[in-house]
N, C-alpha and C positions, 0 to 999 in steps of 0.2 A: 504494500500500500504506500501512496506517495501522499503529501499536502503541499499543496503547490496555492501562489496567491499571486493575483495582479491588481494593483491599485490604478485608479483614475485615470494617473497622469503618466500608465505605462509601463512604471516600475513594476520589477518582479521577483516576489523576495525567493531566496534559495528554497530550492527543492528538497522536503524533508522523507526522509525514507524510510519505513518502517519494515522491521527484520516481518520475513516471510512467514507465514501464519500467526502472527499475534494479531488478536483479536485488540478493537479499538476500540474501548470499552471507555465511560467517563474519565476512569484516572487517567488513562495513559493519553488522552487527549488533552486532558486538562493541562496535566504535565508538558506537552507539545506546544501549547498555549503560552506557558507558562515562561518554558524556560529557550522557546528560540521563536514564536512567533512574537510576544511582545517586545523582546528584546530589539528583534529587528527596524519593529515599527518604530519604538524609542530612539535607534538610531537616524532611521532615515528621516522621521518626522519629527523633531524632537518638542514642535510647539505646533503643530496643528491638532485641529479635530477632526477627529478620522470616523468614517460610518464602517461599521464593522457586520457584513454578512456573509451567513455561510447556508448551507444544506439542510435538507432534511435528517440525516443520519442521526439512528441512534442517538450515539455519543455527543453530539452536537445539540442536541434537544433535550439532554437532561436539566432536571433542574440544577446542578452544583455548576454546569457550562453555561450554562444560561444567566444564571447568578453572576460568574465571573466575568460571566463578556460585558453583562452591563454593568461591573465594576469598573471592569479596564479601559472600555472607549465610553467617547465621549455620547457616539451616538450607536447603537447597535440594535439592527433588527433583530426583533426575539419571533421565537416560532410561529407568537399570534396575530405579528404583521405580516407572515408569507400567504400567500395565495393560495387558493387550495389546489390539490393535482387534477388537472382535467380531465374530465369524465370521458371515457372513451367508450 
């Protein structure tokens, strides 16, 4: 599994990589969050406000992820702003 991001203006932060069969469960996301996706954004942005969106997954839609992205940015769509999936 890979987490890959592109902002706005282009940028595109490094490619994160996760060993082959580990399941992506809240921690280990949150921990991906934690310790090389905000780091990045602190570097490149170090005084904007950033809208923060991702997926439906899982681990993404927990409440402890959910909690933490709308600690960390300024603005972040949480699950109940996304759209629903299209009725096919």
């Amino acid at each position: 599994m890979v987490w890959a991001g592109v902002t706005s203006d282009g940028k595109k932060a490094p490619i994160i990589f996760v060993e082959e069969g580990v399941k992506i469960d809240q921690a280990i996301y949150l921990h991906l969050l934690s310790e090389e996706v905000i780091p990045w954004v602190q570097r490149e942005y170090p005084t904007a406000l950033l809208l923060f969106q991702q997926d439906g997954a899982p681990s993404h839609t927990s409440k402890l992820v959910q909690s933490f992205c709308t600690d960390m940015f300024a603005d972040f769509w949480s699950k109940d702003l996304w759209l629903p999936p299209p009725q096919i």
